[in-house]
C-alpha positions in Angstrom: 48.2 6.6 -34.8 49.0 10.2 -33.5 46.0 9.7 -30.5 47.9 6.4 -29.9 51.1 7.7 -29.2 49.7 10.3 -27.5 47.8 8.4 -25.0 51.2 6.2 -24.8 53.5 9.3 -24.0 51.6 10.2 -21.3 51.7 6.8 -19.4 55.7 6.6 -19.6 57.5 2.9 -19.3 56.5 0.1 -17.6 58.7 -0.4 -14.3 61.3 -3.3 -15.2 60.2 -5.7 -12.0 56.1 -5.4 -13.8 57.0 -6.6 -17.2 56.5 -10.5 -16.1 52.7 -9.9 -15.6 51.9 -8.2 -18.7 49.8 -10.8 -21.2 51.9 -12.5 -23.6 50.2 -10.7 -26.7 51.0 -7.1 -25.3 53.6 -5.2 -27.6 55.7 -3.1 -24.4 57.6 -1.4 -27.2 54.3 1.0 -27.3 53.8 1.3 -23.6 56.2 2.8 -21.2 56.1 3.4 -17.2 53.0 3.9 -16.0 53.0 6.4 -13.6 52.8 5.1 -9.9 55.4 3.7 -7.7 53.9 -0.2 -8.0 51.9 -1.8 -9.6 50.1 -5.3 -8.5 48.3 -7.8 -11.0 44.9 -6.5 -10.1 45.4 -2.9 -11.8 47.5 -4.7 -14.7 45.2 -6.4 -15.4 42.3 -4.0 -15.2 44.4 -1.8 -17.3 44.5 -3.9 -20.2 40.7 -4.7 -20.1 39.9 -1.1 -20.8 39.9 0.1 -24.1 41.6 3.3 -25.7 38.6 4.8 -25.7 38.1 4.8 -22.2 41.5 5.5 -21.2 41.3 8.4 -23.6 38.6 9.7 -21.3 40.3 9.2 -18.4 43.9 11.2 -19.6 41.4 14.2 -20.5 39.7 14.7 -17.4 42.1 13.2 -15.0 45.9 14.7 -13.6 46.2 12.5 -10.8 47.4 9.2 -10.9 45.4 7.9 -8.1 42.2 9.5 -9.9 43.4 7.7 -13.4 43.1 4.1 -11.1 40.0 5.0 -9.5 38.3 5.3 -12.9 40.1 2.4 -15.1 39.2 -0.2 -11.8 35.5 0.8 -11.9 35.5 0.7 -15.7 37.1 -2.9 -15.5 35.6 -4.3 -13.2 31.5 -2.9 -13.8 32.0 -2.7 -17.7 30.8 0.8 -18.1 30.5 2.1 -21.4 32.4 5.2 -22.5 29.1 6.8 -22.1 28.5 5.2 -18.5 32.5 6.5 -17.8 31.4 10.4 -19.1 28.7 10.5 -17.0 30.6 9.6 -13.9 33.7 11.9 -15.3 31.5 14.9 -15.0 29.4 14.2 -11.9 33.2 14.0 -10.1 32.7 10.4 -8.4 36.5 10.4 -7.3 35.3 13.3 -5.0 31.9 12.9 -4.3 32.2 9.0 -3.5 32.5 7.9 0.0 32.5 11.9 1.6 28.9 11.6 2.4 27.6 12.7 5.9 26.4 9.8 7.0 25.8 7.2 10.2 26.3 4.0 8.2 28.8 3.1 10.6 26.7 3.1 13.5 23.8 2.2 12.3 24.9 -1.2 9.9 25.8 -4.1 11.9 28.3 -5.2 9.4 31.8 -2.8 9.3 32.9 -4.5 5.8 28.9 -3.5 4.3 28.8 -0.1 6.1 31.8 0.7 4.4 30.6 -0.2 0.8 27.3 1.7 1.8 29.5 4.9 2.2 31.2 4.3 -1.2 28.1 3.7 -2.8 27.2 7.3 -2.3 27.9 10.5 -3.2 27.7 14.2 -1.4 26.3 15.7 -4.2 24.4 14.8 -7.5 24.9 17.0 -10.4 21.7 16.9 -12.1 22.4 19.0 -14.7 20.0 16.9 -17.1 16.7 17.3 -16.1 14.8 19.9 -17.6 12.4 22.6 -15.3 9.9 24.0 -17.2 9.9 26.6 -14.6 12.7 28.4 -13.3 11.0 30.8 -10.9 8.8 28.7 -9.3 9.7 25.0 -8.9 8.9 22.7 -5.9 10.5 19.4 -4.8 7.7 17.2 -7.0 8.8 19.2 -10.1 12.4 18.4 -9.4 11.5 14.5 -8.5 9.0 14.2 -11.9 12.1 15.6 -14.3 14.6 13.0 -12.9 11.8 10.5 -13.1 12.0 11.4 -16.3 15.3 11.0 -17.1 15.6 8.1 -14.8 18.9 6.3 -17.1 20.7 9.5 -16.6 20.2 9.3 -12.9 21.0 5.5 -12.0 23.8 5.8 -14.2 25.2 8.7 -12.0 24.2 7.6 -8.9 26.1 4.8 -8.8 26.7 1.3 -9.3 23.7 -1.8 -8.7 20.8 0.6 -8.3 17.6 -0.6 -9.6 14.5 1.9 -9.7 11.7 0.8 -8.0 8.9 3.5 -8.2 8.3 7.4 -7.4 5.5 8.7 -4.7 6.2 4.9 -3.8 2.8 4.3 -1.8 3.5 3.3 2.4 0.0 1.9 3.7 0.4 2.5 7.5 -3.0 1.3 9.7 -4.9 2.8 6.7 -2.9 5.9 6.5 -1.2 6.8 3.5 2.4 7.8 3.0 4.3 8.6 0.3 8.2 8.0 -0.9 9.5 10.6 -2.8 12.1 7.8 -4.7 12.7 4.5 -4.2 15.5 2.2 -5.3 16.6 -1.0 -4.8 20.8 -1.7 -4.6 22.0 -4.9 -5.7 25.5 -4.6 -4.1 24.0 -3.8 -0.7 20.9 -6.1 -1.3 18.7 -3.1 0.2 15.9 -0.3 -0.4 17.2 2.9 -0.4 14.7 5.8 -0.1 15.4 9.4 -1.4 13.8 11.8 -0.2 13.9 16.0 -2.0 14.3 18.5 -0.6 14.1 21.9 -2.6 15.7 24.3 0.3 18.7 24.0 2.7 18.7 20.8 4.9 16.8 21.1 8.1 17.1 18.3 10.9 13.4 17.6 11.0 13.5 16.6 8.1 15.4 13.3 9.1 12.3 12.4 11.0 10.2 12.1 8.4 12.7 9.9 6.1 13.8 7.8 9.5 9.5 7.3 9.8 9.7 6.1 6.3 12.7 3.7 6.6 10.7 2.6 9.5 7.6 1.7 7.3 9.8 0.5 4.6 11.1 -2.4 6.6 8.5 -3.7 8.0 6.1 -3.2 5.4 7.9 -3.8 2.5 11.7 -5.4 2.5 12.0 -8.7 2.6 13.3 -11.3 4.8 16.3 -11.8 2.8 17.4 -8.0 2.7 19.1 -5.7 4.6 17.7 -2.9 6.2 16.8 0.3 3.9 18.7 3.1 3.3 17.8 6.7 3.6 19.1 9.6 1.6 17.9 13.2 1.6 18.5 15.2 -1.2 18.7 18.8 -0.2 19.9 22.0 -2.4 22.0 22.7 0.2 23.4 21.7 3.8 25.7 22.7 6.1 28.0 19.7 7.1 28.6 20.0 10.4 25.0 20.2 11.4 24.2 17.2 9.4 26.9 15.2 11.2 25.1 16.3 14.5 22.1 15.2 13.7 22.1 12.1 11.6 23.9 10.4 14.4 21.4 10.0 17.0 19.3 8.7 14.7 19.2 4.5 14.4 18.2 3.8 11.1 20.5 4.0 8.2 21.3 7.8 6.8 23.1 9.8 4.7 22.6 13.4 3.7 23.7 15.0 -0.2 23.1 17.7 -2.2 22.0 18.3 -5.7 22.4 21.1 -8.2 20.9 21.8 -11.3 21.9 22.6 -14.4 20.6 26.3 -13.6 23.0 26.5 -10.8 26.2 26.1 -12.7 27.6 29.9 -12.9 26.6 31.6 -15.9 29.9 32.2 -17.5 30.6 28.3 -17.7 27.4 28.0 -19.2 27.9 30.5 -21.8 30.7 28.1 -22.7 28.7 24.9 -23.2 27.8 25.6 -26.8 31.7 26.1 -27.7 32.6 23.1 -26.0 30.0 21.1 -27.6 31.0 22.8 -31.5 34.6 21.5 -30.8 33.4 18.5 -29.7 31.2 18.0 -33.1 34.1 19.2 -35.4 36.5 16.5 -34.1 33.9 13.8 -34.2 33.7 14.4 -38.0 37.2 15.3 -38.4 38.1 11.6 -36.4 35.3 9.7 -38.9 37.2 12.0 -42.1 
């Protein structure tokens, strides 16, 4: 009961003019004002269909109040689990989502699907969950083989609807062979979407190849029903305003992100990952005591 009044405290009283639209079987002498200006029936509603758990979550990691709607709308309305919510907690999706350099408005006839294409994406993908064998010397296939390999993880981070397709996806172009590093298929946009590694800082030749790719992708591959395919290139590091020059001359579909590694989080956070993850276990067994 302590972690319930807790949670409770922290939400403070419902606004008088919102008590109408709670459901009938809600007890409002636990639950006081939730902390925005107004509330509509939509968030209400989404409030109530996520579970203490997940709202748990969510007061942790969260101080602001539009951040603490952004995740309990996602978890109500695409049912994630409190696993699928942790995930997203620590990859950052209220910051990374829909700040991705991109040319979806210029290149996607529709405004309303552009605009979901640039919320479906994030500017960087923490992929602090694959494993390297080697450190030193890695290349983009190593990187592409360990998230291959952890392929859960990366869907469920990457967002919402994606469906993985195949790596080194083989293009046959007048008996040429091609090769895509990643592809996906989005259910939300009804489209391919291609990544593309890159282990060094983004380069705008390197656009050419994934808008050759897109280029095969669509006439070799989507279907008539579809939408046109996607592009991402995953680099390790990019500077924005070069990205935004280039990717807009281009007339196929593109966004540019970066990824970090696990090895790339500074060392004195991870000399703190073991702690963390003691606590963690100790009030795990002290909640099941």
């Amino acid at each position: 009961m302590k972690n319930m009044r807790i949670f409770f405290e922290q939400w403070t009283s419902l606004l008088e003019p919102n008590l109408q639209i709670l459901p009938a079987d809600v007890n409002i002498t636990l639950i006081r004002q939730l902390p925005t200006a107004e509330l509509d029936e939509i968030k209400m509603t989404a409030f109530f269909r996520v579970s203490f758990t997940h709202h748990r979550e969510i007061l942790r990691k969260c101080k602001i109040i539009d951040e603490r709607w952004y995740y309990i709308l996602r978890c109500a309305d695409e049912f994630w689990s409190v696993a699928n919510l942790k995930n997203h907690l620590r990859a950052d999706d209220y910051a990374s989502f829909g700040s991705l350099p991109n040319n979806f408005m210029l290149t996607i006839p529709n405004e309303q699907t552009a605009a979901i294409a640039i919320r479906s994406f994030r500017d960087e993908y923490l992929l602090d969950y694959i494993d390297i064998k080697n450190l030193d010397d890695y290349n983009e296939r190593d990187v592409e083989n360990a998230i291959v390999a952890e392929i859960k993880k990366f869907i469920m981070t990457a967002g919402d609807g994606f469906c993985f397709i195949g790596n080194q996806y083989r293009l046959l172009v007048d008996e040429e062979e091609f090769f895509v590093d990643m592809l996906l298929f989005n259910r939300t946009l009804q489209c391919l979407v291609a990544f593309e590694l890159k282990k060094d800082k983004f380069r705008p030749a390197d656009l050419g190849q994934l808008s050759f790719y897109l280029s095969a992708l669509d006439k070799y591959v989507r279907k008539p029903n579809e939408n046109k395919t996607i592009g991402i290139l995953l680099c390790q590091e990019i500077n924005r305003t070069v990205v935004e020059l280039a990717v807009q001359d281009y007339d196929k579909p593109m966004g540019v992100a970066t990824y970090r590694l696990g090895t790339d989080i500074p060392a004195p956070y991870n000399t703190l990952i073991p702690v963390i993850n003691g606590v963690q276990q100790i009030l795990l067994e002290n909640n099941r005591g």
